[in-house]
N, C-alpha and C positions, 0 to 999 in steps of 0.2 A: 880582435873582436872586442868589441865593447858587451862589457854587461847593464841589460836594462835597470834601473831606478826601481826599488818594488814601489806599486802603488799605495798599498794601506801597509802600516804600521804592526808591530803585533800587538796584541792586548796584553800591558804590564800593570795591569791593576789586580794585586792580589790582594785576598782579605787580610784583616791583620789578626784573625783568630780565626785557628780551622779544630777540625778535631783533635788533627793528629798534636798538632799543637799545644793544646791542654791536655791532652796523657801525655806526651813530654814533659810538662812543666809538674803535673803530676807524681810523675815517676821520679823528675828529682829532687822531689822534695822530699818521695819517701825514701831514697838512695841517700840524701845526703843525713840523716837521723841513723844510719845503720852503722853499727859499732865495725871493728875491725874483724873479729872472727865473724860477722853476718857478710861482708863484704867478701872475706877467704871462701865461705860457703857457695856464696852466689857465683865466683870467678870459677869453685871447684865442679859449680853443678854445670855451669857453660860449655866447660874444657869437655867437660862428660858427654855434653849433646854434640858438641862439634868432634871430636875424635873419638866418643866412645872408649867406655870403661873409666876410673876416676883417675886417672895418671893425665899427666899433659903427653905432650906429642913426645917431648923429648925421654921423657921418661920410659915411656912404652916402645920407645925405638921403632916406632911406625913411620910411613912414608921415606922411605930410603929416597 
């Protein structure tokens, strides 16, 4: 069996500035001025959202 030829192409014309775009470029500008204990804090307050409670995964001995 052969496969048809698609007829129209897709559309690869994307913008070159979206929103998300500029809060990215945003965010790491204010990421990159943050000292090392504001970066410890931000990594500690993630760990916090994604596994709950301030220990990481491994520490808390969750998900077995």
């Amino acid at each position: 069996m052969r496969r048809t030829a698609r007829k129209t192409r897709k559309k690869l014309d994307y913008p070159n500035e979206t929103a998300g775009s500029r809060l990215g470029a945003k965010a790491r500008k204010l990421a990159s001025s943050d000292t090392a204990e504001q970066r410890r804090a931000h990594i500690n307050a993630a760990m916090a959202l994604v596994y709950g409670g301030k220990h990481t995964k491994e520490e808390t001995r969750t998900g077995r």
